[in-house]
N, C-alpha and C positions, 0 to 999 in steps of 0.2 A: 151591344146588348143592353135590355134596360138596365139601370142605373137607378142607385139609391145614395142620396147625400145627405149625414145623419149630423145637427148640431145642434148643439147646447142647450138652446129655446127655440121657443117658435118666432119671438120676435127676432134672433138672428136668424133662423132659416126663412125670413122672409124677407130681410135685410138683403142677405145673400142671393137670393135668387130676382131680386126688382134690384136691385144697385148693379151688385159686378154682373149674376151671371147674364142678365138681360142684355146689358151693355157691352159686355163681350160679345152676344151674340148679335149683335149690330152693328160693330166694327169690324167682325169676319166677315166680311162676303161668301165665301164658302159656305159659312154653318147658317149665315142669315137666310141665305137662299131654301136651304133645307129646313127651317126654323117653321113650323105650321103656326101660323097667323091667328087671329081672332076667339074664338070662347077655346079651340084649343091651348092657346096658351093663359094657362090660370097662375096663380100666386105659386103653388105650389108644385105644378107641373108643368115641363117644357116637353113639344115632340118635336125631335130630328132626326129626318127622315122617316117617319113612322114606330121611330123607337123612345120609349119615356124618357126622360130623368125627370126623378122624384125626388122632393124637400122635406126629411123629417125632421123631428125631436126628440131629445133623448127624454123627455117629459110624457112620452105618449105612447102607453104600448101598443094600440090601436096603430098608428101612424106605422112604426117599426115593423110590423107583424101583417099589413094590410098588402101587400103587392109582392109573388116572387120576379128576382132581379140577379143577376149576373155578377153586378159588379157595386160593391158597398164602399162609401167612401163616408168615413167618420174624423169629424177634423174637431180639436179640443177637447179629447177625451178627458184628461182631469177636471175640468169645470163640468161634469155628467156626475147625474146621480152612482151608486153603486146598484140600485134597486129601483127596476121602472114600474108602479104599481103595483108593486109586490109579484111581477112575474122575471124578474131576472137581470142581470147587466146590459147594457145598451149592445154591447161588443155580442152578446150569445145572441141578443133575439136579432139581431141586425143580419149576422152570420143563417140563422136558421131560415133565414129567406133566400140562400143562393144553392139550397138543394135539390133543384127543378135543373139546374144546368152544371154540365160535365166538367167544366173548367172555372169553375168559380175564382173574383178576387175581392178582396178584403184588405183595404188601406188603410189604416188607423195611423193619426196624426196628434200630433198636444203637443207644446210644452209643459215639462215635467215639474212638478212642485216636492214635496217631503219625500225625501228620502226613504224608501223601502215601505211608504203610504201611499205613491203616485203610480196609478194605474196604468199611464203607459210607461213606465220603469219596468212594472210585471210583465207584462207584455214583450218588450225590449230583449229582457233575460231571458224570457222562452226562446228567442228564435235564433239568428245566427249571430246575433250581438257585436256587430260590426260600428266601430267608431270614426269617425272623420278626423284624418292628420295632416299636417300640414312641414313643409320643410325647410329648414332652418337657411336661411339664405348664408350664412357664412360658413357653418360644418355639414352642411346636408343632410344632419339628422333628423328623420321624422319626430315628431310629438302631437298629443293631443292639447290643444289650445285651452288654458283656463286662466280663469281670473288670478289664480295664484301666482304668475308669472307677471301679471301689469302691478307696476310701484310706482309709487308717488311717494316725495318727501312727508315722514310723520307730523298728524298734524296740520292739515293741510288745508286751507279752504278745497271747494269744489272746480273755484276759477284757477286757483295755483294748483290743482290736481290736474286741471286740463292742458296748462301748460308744460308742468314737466313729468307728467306722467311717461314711465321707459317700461316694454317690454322684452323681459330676458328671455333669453333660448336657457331650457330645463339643460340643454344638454356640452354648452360651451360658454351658454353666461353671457354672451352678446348680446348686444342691444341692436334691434328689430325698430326699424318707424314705419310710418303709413305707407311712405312707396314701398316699400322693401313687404309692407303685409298685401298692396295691390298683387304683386309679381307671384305671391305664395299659393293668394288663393285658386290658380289654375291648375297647381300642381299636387295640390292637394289631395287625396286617396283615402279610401277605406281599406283597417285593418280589422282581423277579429281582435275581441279581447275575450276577456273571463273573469273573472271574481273572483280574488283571491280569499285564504278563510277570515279572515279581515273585512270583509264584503269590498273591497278596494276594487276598482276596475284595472285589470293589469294586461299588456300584449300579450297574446295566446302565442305559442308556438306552433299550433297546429297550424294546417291548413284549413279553408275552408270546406266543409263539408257540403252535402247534396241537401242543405235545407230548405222544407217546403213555406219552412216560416221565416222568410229576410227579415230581420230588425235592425234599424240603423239609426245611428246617433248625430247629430252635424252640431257643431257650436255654435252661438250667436257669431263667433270670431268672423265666422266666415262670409257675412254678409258686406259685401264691397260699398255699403254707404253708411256702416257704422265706423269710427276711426278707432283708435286707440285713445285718445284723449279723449274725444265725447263718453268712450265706454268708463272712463276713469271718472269723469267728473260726475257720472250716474251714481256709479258705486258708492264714490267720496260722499257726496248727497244723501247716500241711503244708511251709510254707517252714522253720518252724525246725526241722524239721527234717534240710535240709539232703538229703535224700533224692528222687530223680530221681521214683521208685515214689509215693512218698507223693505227691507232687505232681501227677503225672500225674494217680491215682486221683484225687486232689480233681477236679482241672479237669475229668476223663469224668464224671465221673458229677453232682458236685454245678452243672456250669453249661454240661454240653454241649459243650466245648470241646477242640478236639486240644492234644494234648503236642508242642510244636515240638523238635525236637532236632536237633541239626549235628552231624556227625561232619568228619573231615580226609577232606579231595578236592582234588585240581590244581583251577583255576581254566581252565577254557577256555584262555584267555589265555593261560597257563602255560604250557598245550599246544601255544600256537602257536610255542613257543620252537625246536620240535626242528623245524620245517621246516627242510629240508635246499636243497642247489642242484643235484638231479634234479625231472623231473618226475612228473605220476600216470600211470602208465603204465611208465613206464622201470623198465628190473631194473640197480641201483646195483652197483660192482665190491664183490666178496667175498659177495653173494649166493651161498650153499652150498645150502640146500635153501626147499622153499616150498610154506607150509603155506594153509589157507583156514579160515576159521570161518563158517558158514549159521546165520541165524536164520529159523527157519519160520513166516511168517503166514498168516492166511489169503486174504490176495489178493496178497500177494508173496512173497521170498525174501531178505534184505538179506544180503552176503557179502562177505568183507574179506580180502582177498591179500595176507599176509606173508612176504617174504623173511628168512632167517635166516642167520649167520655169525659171524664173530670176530678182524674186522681191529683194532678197536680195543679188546674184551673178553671175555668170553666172553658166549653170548647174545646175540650183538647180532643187531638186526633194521632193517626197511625197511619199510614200509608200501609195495605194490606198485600195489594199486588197492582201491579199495570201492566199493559201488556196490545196485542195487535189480534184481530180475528179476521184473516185475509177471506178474499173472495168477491164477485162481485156482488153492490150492495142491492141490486134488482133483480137479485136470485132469491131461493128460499133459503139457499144452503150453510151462508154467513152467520143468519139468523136465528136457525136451528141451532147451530154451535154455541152463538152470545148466549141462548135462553140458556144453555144447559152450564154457560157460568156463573149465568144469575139462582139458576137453581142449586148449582153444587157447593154454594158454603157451608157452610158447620154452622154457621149464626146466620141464619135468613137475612137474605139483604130487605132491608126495611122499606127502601126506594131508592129505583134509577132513574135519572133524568136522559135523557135520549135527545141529540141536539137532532130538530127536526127541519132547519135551514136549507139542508142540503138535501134535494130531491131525487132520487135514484129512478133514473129513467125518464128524466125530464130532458135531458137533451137528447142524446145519441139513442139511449135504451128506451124502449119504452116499454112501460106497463099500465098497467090499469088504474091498479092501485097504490097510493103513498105506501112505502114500504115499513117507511118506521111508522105511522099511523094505526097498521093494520099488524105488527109486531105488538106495540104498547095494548092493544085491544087486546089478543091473545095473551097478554103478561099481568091483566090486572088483576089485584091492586097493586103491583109489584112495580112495574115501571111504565114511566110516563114521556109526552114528547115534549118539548122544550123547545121556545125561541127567546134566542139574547137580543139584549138592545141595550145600546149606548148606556141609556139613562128611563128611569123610569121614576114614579111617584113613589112605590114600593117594589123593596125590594125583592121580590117576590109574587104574583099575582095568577090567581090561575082562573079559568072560565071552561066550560066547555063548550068545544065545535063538534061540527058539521063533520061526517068521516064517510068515505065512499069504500062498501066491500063488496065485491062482485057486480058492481056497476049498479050498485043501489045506494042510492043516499041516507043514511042513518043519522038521523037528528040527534045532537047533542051525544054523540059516539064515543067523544074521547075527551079526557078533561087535560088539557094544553097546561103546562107551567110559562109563564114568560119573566123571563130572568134581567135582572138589572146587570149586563156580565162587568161593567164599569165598580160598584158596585161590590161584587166578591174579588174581580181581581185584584181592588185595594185591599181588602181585608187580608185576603192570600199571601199576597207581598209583607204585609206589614209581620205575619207570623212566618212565612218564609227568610225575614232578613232574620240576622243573626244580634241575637236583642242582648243588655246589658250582662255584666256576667252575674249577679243576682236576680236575677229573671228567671224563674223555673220557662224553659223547652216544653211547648205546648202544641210543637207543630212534627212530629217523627216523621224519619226515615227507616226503611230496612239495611242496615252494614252492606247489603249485596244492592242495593239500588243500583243502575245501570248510568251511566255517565249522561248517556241519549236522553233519558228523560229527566235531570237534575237542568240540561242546555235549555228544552221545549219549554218545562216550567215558568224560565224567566226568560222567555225568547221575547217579550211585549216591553214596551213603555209608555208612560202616560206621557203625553207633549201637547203643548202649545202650539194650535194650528196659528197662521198670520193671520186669522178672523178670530180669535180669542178662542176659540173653542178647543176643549180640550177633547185628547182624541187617543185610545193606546194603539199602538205600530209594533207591526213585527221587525226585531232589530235583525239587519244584515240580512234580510231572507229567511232567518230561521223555522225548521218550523214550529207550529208553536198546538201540535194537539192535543199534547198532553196538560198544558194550561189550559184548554179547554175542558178537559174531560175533570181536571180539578175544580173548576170551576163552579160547574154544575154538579159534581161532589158536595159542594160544601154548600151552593143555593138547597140541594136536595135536605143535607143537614140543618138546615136555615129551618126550611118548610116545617120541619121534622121535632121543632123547638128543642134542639140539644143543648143551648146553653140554660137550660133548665136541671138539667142531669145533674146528679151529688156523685160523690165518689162512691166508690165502691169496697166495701170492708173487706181484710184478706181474711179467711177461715183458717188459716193455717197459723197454730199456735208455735211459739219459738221450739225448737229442738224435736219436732215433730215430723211422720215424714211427710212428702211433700202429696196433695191429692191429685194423683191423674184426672184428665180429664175423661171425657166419655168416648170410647171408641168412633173411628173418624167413619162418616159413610162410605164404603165402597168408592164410589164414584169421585168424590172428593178429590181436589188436590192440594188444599189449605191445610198448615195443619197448627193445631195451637201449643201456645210455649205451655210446657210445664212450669208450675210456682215451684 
């Protein structure tokens, strides 16, 4: 069937196809025969037998998107953008080329880099998560091969790391050499694992299930012309140097292995410091204005109601309610629901930001029209759509676009916020940690806050990629929407200039009774504390 082979750049998919695959196809007699000759075979296309293979880049949406193909073969995926021209990951538009045929397949290849940042790890974990083990030549216990098990004396040149580097068995402590690792790797086998809540990789007990997604794991270990000592004198090499880069690059490449890194983040627990004595639902006194943060999925909405004020400093805030609005998000029906919680506060929400990254009916579903686009149009001036980025000039920026309603094009339709989320997540963190004990508490919680969303808040960290650039990661898998939806909470307060806000005076004189407030609307579910 024709065939698509998607890498990195174009200078290797051109690499690739005039070095090995040409050359392969000159030493088979079989395929060379079938091989079409002359202006048929170009740089980037071969025909055998009358059927294609095709050379793409993950740099070119045009290329990924221009031929349907059977069978997708994508090699290097972590060295791939995340975003090919602003139309999507290499992996989805690659994929949406094999829906002309009934049996499609879909190979994805890489060595893995950061920890719970590496795109094929995500990958990995969707599918049947199967690891390569190997067996212990003196107790016969399987194990998964890692570098934690090769030792070398502490201290060590690279040259005396290669000569008395010893590999232990995890499970008897015996020392393992090169012959002894020849003999293993035949006998070698895939087991499933799972991830335990530790994000650890641990043996599954299950069996293998009927998955349509295989994911598989192999170690460098298991390649028969690296030895034990050469792998030792790598490592030794890359630690004295003392360099994050170097080291990584050993672990990816010479043994298969991700780069673990921690960056500073609150501790859940930490977080549970600022629970306050309102509850989730209640709007707290000195509440001034109140903003909302949407994260857009595809079969719900997760959304986070922040109160904002400056009775005790400036910026201060309240967490009002968070919460999920299930449904598919390329229906009307979600969205119907979100408006009627942006409409039923008791204090008008001032502005919601709306993350609009995430396109409902861009893949499987399809619709006409942007969903959240054509939501924020119906909601103004109340909420707006939103794109994050790493890093931006200001923190904050908005313009308006281009917005398609009923398959008409409306000029300048909707005014975009685009968010520095780099940015507010520091700001977030820094009043999220748990600050000096003279430090008036400027960042509330509700006493009933939900544990699930105390975890998502601090689910990220900021880390040091091996290219210097810093980059936040979701820790362990977790997920992290409600760090999102605050996010955009507090950029909305940004826009909104709340650290302008004075406090607020209390009317209520000592020994007096306390003034209700004003009956709540019907509809409502918020209700506010009495002073």
């Amino acid at each position: 069937m024709p065939t698509l082979f998607v890498l990195p750049t174009q200078k290797l998919a051109g690499s690739m196809s005039a070095d090995r695959v040409s050359r392969l196809l000159r030493e088979c007699d079989a395929l060379d025969e079938i091989h079409a000759k002359g202006k048929a075979d170009s740089k980037f296309e071969k025909w055998l037998g009358g059927v294609p293979l095709r050379f793409a880049w993950a740099g070119s949406a045009t290329e990924l998107a221009a031929h349907p193909c059977g069978l997708v073969l994508i090699d290097e995926l972590d060295r791939m953008g995340r975003d090919v021209s602003g139309e999507g990951d290499p992996v989805t538009l690659a994929k949406a080329r094999t829906k002309n045929y009934p049996a499609p397949l879909v190979v994805v290849t890489s060595s893995p880099t950061i920890e719970d940042a590496s795109p094929i790890q995500q990958l990995f974990d969707q599918g049947s998560m199967e690891i390569w083990e190997w067996p212990c030549p003196h107790c016969e216990e399987y194990h998964r091969p890692l570098t934690m098990y090769l030792h070398w004396p502490e201290g060590s040149t690279p040259d005396r790391a290669e000569l008395e580097a010893l590999y232990h068995c995890p499970h008897c402590g015996a020392v393992i050499d090169d012959v002894q690792k020849g003999e293993m790797i035949p006998r070698g086998r895939f087991r499933v694992y799972r991830r335990d809540p530790d994000g650890d990789y641990v043996p599954d007990t299950m069996e293998l299930a009927d998955y349509r997604h295989r994911s598989f794991w192999v170690s460098g270990f298991a390649s028969p012309w690296v030895t034990f000592r050469e792998l030792a004198r790598e490592l030794c090499a890359a630690y004295r140097t003392r360099e994050p880069e170097t080291i990584q690059a050993c672990l990816n490449t010479y043994s298969g292995e991700l780069w673990r890194v921690r960056g500073d983040a609150p501790d859940w627990q930490e977080v549970s410091q600022h629970r306050g004595d309102y509850n989730l639902g209640e709007i707290p006194f000195g509440v001034q204005r109140v903003t909302v943060g949407a994260d857009v999925q595809q079969d719900r909405i997760y959304y986070v109601v922040r109160g904002w004020g400056a009775q005790n400093g400036p910026n201060e805030s309240w967490l009002i309610d968070h919460g999920e609005v299930l449904g598919r998000t390329d229906l009307d029906d979600v969205w119907v629901s979100f408006g009627q919680i942006l409409r039923r506060h008791e204090l008008r929400v001032n502005r919601a930001l709306i993350d609009s990254g995430y396109k409902p009916g861009s893949d499987f579903f399809k619709r006409p029209d942007h969903a959240v686009y054509t939501f924020c149009r119906r909601m103004q001036p109340i909420a707006f759509p939103s794109k994050g980025y790493e890093s931006r000039e200001k923190p904050v920026d908005t313009g308006l676009i281009d917005v398609s309603a009923g398959g008409v094009t409306i000029k300048n339709g909707v005014l975009l916020f685009r968010i520095d989320t780099g940015y507010f997540k520091s700001w977030l963190y820094s009043r999220a940690s748990q600050g000096a004990e003279d430090e008036p508490d400027l960042w509330h919680l509700p006493r009933d806050v939900t544990e699930d969303y105390m975890r998502q808040v601090v689910a990220e960290e900021l880390v040091r990629k091996a290219s210097g650039h810093m980059v936040w990661i979701a820790r362990r898998s977790r997920p992290n929407h409600y760090l999102d939806c605050e996010t955009l909470a507090t950029a909305a307060a940004h826009s909104l200039n709340t650290y302008t806000l004075g406090p607020l005076k209390k009317v209520e004189s000592a020994g007096a009774a306390p003034i209700k407030p004003a009956p709540r609307r019907p509809s409502g579910r918020f209700t506010r504390r009495q002073l």
